[in-house]
Structures are given as C-alpha cells and as structure tokens.
N, CA, C and O atoms as CSV, one atom per row, in Angstrom:
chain,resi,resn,atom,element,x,y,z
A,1,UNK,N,N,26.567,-16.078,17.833
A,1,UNK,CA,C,26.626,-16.893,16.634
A,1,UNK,C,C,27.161,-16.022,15.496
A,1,UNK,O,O,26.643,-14.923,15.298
A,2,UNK,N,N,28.067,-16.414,14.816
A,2,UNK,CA,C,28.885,-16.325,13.724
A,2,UNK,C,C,28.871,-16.441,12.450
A,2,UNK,O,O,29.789,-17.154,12.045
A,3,UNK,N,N,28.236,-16.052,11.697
A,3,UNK,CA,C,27.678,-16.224,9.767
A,3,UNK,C,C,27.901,-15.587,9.169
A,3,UNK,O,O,27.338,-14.496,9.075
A,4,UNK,N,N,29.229,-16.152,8.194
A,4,UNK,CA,C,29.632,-14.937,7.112
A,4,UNK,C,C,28.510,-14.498,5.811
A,4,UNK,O,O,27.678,-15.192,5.228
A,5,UNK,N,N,28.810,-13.327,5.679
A,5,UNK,CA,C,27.660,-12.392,4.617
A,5,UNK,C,C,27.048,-13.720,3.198
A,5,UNK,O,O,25.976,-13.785,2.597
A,6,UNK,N,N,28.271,-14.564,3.116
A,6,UNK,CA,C,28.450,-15.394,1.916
A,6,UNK,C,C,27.673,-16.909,2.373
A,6,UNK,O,O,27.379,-17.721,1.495
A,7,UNK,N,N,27.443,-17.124,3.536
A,7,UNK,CA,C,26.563,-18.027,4.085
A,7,UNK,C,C,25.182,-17.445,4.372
A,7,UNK,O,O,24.235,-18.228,4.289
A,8,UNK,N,N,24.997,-16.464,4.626
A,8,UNK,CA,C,23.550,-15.569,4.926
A,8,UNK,C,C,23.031,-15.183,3.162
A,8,UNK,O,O,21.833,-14.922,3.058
A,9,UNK,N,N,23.793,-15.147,1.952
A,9,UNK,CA,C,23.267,-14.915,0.842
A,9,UNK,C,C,22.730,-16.392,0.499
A,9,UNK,O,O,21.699,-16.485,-0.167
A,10,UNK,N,N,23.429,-17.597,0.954
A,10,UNK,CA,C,22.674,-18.787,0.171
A,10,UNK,C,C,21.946,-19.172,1.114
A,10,UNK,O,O,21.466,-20.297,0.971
A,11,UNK,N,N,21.647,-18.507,2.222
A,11,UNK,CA,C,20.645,-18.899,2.901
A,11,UNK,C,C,19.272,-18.107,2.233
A,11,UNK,O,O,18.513,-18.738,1.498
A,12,UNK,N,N,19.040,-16.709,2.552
A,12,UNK,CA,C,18.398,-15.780,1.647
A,12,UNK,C,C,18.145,-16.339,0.148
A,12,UNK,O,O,17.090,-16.190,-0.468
A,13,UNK,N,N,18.919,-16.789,-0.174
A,13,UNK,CA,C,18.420,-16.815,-1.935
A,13,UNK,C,C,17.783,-17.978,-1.716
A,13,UNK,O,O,17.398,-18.020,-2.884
A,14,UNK,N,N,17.169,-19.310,-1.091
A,14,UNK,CA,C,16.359,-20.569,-0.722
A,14,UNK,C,C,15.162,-19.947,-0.230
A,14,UNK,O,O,14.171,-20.669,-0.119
A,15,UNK,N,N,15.067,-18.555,0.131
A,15,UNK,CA,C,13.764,-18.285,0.859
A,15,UNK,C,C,12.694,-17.724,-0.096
A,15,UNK,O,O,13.051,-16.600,-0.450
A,16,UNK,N,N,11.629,-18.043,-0.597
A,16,UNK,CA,C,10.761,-18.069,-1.595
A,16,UNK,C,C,10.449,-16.346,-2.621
A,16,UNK,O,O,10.535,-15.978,-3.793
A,17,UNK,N,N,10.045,-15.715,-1.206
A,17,UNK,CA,C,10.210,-14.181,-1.495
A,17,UNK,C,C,11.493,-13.519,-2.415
A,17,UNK,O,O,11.474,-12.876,-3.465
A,18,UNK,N,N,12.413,-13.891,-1.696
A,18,UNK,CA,C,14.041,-13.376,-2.522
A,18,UNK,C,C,14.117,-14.131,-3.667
A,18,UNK,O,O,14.553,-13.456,-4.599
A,19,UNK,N,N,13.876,-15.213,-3.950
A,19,UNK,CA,C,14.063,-16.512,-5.291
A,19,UNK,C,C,14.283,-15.674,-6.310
A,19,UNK,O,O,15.180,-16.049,-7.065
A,20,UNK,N,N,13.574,-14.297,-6.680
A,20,UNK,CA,C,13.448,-13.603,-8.470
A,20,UNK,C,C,14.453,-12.242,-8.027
A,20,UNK,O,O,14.475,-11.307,-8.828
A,21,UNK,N,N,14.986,-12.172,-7.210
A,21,UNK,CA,C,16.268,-10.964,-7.281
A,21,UNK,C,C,17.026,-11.122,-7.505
A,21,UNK,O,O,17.337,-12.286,-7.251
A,22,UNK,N,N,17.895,-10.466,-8.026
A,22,UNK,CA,C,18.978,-10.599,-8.306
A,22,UNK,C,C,20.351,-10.533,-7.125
A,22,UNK,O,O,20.415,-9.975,-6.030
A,23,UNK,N,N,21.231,-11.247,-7.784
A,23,UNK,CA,C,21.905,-11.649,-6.236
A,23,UNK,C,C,22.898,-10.692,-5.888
A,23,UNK,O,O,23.548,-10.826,-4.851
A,24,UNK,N,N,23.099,-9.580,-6.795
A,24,UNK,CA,C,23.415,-8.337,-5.941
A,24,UNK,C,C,22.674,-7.779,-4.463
A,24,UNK,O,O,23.117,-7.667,-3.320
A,25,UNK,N,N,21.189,-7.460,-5.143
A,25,UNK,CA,C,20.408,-7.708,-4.213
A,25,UNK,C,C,20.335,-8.283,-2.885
A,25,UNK,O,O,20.257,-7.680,-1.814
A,26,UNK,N,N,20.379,-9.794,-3.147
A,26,UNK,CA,C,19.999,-10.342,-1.961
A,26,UNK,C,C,21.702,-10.181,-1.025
A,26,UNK,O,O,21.853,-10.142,0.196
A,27,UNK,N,N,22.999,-10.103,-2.322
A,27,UNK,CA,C,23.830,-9.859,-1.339
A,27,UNK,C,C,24.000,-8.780,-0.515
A,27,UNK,O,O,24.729,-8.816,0.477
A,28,UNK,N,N,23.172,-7.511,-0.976
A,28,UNK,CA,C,22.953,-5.841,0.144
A,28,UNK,C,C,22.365,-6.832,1.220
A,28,UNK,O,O,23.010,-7.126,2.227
A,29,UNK,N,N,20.913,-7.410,0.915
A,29,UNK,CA,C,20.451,-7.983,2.127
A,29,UNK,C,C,20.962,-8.667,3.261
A,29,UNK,O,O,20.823,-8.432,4.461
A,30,UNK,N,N,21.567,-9.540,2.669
A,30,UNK,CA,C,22.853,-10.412,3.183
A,30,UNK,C,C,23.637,-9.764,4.493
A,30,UNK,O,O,23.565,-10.145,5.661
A,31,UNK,N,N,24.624,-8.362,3.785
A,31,UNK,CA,C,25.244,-7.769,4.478
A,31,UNK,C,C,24.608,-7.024,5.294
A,31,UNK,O,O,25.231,-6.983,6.356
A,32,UNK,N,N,23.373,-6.217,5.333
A,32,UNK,CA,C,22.638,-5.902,6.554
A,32,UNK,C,C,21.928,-6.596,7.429
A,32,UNK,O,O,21.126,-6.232,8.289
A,33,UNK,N,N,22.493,-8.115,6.964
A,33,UNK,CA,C,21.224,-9.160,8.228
A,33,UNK,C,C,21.605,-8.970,9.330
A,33,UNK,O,O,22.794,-8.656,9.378
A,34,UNK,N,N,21.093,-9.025,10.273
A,34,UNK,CA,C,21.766,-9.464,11.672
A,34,UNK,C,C,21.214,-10.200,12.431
A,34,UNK,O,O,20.036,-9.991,12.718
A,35,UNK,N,N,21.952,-11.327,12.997
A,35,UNK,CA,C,21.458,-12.465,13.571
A,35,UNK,C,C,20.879,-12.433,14.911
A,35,UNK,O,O,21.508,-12.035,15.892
A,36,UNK,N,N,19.425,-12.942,14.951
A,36,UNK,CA,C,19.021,-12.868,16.797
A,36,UNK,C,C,18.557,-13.740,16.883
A,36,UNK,O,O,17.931,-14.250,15.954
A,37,UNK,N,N,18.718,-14.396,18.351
A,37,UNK,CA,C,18.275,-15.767,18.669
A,37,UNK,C,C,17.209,-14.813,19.776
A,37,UNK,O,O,17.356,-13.694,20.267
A,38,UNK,N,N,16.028,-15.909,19.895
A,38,UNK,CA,C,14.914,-15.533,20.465
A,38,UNK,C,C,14.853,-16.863,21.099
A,38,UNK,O,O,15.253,-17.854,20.489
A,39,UNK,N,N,14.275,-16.948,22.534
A,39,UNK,CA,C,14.020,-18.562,23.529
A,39,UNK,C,C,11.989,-18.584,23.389
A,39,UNK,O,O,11.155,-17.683,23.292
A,40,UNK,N,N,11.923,-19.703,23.434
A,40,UNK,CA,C,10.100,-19.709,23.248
A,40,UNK,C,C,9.777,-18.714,24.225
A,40,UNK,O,O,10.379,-18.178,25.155
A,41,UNK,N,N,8.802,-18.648,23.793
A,41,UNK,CA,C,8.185,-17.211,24.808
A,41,UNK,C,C,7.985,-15.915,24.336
A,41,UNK,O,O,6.958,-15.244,24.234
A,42,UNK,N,N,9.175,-15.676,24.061
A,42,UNK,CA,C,10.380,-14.311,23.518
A,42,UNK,C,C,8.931,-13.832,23.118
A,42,UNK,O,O,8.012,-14.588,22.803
A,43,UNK,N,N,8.865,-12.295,23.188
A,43,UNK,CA,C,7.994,-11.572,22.212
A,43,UNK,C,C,8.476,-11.093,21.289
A,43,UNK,O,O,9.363,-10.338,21.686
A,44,UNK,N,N,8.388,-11.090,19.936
A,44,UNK,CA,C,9.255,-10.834,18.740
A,44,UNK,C,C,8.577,-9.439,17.890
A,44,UNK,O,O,9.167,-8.449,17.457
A,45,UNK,N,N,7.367,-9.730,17.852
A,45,UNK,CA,C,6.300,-8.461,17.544
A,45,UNK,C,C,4.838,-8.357,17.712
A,45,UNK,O,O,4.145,-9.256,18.189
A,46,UNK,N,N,4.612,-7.766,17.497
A,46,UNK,CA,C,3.018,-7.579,18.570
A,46,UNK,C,C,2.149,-7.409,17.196
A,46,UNK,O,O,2.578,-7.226,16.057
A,47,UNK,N,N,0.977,-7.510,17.585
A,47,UNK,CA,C,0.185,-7.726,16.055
A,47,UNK,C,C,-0.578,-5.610,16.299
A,47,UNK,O,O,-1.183,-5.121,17.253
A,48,UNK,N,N,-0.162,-5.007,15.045
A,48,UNK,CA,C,-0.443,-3.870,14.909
A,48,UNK,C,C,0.419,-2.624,15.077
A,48,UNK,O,O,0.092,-1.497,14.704
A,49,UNK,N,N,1.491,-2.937,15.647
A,49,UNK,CA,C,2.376,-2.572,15.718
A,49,UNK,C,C,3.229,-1.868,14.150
A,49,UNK,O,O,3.237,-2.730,13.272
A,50,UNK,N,N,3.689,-0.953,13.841
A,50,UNK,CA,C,4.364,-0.590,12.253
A,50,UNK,C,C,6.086,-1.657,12.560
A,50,UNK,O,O,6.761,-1.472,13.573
A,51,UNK,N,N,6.388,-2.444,11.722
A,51,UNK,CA,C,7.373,-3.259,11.239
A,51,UNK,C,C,8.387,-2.222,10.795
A,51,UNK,O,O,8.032,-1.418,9.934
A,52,UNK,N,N,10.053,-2.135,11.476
A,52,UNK,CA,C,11.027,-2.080,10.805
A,52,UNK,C,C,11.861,-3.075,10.606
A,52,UNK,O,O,12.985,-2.877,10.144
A,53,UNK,N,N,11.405,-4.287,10.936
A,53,UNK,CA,C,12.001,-5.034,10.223
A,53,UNK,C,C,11.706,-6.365,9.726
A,53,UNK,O,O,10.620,-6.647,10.231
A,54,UNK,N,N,12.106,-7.358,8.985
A,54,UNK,CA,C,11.896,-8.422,8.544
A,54,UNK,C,C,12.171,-9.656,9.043
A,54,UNK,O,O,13.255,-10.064,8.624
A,55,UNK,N,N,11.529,-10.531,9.890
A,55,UNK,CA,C,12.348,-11.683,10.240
A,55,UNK,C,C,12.086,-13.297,9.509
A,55,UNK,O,O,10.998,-13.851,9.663
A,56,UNK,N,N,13.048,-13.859,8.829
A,56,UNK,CA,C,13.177,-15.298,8.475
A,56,UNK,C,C,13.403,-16.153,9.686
A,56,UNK,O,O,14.387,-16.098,10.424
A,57,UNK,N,N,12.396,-16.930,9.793
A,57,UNK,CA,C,12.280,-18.018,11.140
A,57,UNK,C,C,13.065,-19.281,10.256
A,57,UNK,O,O,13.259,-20.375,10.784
C-alpha cells in the first residue's frame, strides 16, 4: 500500500494527540510513518514490553 507523506499529514493532523502541533511537526511525523498492515490475530505488542514505536489503528 501506497500513501504519499501529504496524505499521511491530513491523516495525522485528525488524530486527537497531534491536533495542538504544529504542522511542521506532524509533517517530520508524516515523513517517518511507515505503513503496516497486520491480519486479526497478528501480535502487534505484548503488554510490558519497552515501545519503539507508535501505532494509529
């Protein structure tokens, strides 16, 4: 799947957390997203585990 940086910023800027940054900001974010599709089941993260990263469902 295919999403330019400029479709991933107005997606990001609708998500509640990002709403008060500035859209420089959310456009760095933007450009480091990277898209993963997960099938039910999928294990995505384990509870206790240290987080490097952030995921928007």
């Amino acid at each position: 799947m295919t999403i330019h940086t400029d479709e991933i910023t107005l997606i990001l800027s609708g998500v509640k957390i990002l709403q008060d940054l500035d859209v420089e900001i959310v456009n760095d974010i933007a450009g480091n997203t990277e898209i993963a599709e997960f099938k039910q089941g999928d294990m995505v993260v384990r509870a206790g585990e240290v987080g490097e990263r952030i995921y928007f469902i």
